[in-house]
N, C-alpha and C positions, 0 to 999 in steps of 0.2 A: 599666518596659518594658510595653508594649501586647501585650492576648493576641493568639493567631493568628487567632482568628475576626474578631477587629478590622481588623486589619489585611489579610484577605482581604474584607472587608464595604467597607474604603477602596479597595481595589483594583478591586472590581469596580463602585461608584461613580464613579472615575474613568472608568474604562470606557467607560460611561454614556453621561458629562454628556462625555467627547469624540467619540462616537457622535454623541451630537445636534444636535453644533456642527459635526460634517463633514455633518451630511443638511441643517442650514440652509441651509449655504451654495448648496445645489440652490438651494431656496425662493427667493433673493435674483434680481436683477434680470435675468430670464433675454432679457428686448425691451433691443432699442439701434438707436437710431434718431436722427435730426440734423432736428433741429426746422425750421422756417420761418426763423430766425434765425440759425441754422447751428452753436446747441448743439447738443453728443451729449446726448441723454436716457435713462435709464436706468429702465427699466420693469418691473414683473410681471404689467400686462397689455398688450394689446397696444395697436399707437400708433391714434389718431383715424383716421379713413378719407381725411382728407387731406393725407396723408403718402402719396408716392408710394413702389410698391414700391422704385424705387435708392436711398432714402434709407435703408432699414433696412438697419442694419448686424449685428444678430444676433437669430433666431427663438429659440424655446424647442426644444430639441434638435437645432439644426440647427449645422451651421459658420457663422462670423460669414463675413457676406456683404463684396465690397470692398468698400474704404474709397470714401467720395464724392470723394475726391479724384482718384482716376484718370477721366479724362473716359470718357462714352458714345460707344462705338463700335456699330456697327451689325453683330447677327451674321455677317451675307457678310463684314465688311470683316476681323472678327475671323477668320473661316475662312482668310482666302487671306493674313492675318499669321501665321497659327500653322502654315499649309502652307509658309510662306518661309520663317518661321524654323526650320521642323522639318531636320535635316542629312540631303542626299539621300544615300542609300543605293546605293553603287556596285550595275550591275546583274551586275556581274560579278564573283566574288572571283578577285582577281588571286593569292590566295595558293594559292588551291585549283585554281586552271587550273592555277600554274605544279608542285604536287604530282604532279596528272594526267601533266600533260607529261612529267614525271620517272619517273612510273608506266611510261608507256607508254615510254619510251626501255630500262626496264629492261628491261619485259617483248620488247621487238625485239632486245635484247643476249644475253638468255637465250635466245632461238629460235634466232638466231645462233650462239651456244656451241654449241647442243643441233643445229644443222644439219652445221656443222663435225664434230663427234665422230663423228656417224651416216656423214657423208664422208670420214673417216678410218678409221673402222671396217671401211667396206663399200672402200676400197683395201686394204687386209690382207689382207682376206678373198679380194678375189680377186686380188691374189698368189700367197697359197696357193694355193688353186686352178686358176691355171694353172702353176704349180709340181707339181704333184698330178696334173693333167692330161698334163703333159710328161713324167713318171712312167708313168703309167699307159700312153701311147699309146710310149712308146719299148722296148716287149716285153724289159724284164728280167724274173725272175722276184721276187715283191714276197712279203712273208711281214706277214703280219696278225695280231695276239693274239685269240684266242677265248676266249669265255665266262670259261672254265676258266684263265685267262692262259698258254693255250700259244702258242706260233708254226705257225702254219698261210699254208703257202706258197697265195696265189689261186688257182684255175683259171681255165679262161676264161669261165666262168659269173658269176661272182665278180667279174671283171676288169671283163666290160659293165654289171656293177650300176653296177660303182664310179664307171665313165667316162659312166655317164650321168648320175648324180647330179652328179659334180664340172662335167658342164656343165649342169644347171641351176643350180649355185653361179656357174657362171663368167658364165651370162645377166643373173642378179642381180644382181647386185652390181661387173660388169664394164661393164655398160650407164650408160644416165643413170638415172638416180633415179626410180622408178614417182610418178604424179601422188598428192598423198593424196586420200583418200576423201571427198569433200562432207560435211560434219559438221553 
């Protein structure tokens, strides 16, 4: 059996000599290019000066350029191919108008609920208050709970408070709807 120095001495020789076989392959034929003849040539330097640039097919760090086989097109010809083929791009997203749309029909549904209840509310209320009204202007005598929760019959002091307030309830909310405030 082989000692352990040995065998880390093979180890790190391998190592090595496949280290140097992967940085060769850099070194190997980094030009490619289609001769006068219409062979590929494979080079490590670069091609004769009479080799037109479309015939090089790959530089030294560069991406291999296309093939000669696609014919020459003229850049405009190539712009206004690559603008047709590119897929036009609706100007509109139909998904997101029809969101909006949705948006805005809620938010018109919820004003609506919330107009409703304030017009339900403000009928109640003046019910009561002409209920209260009817009360107050038909001269019984009325008794009221004080601070202290006792019963305290009104006087007529008392009586014109009550019967003015309960008509500015009955102005309110008896009338049509005050305009809202510009926001």
């Amino acid at each position: 059996m082989p000692q352990k120095s040995t065998l880390s001495t093979l180890w790190r020789t391998a190592a090595l000599i496949g280290f140097l076989l992967s940085a060769s392959t850099a070194a190997l034929a980094q030009w490619q290019w289609v001769d006068s003849t219409g062979r590929k040539v494979f080079s490590d330097t670069a091609p004769p000066a009479s080799v037109p640039d479309k015939d090089i097919l790959k530089r030294p760090g560069a991406s291999p350029a296309p093939t000669a086989m696609a014919p020459a097109v003229p850049p405009a010809a190539a712009a206004e191919k690559a603008a047709a083929a590119a897929p036009k791009l609706p100007t509109v997203d139909k998904e997101l108008e029809a969101k909006k749309k949705q948006a805005e029909q809620a938010e018109e549904a919820s004003k609506k609920a919330e107009e409703q209840r304030v017009a339900q509310a403000r009928a109640e209320n003046c019910e009561r208050a002409r209920k209260a009204k009817g009360a107050i202007d038909s001269g019984i005598r009325l008794a009221v709970t004080n601070a202290k929760g006792e019963r305290e019959i009104m006087d007529d002091k008392a009586r014109a408070s009550e019967g003015r307030r309960i008509d500015g309830v009955v102005r309110s909310d008896c009338g049509p709807l005050p305009k809202p405030a510009a926001q």
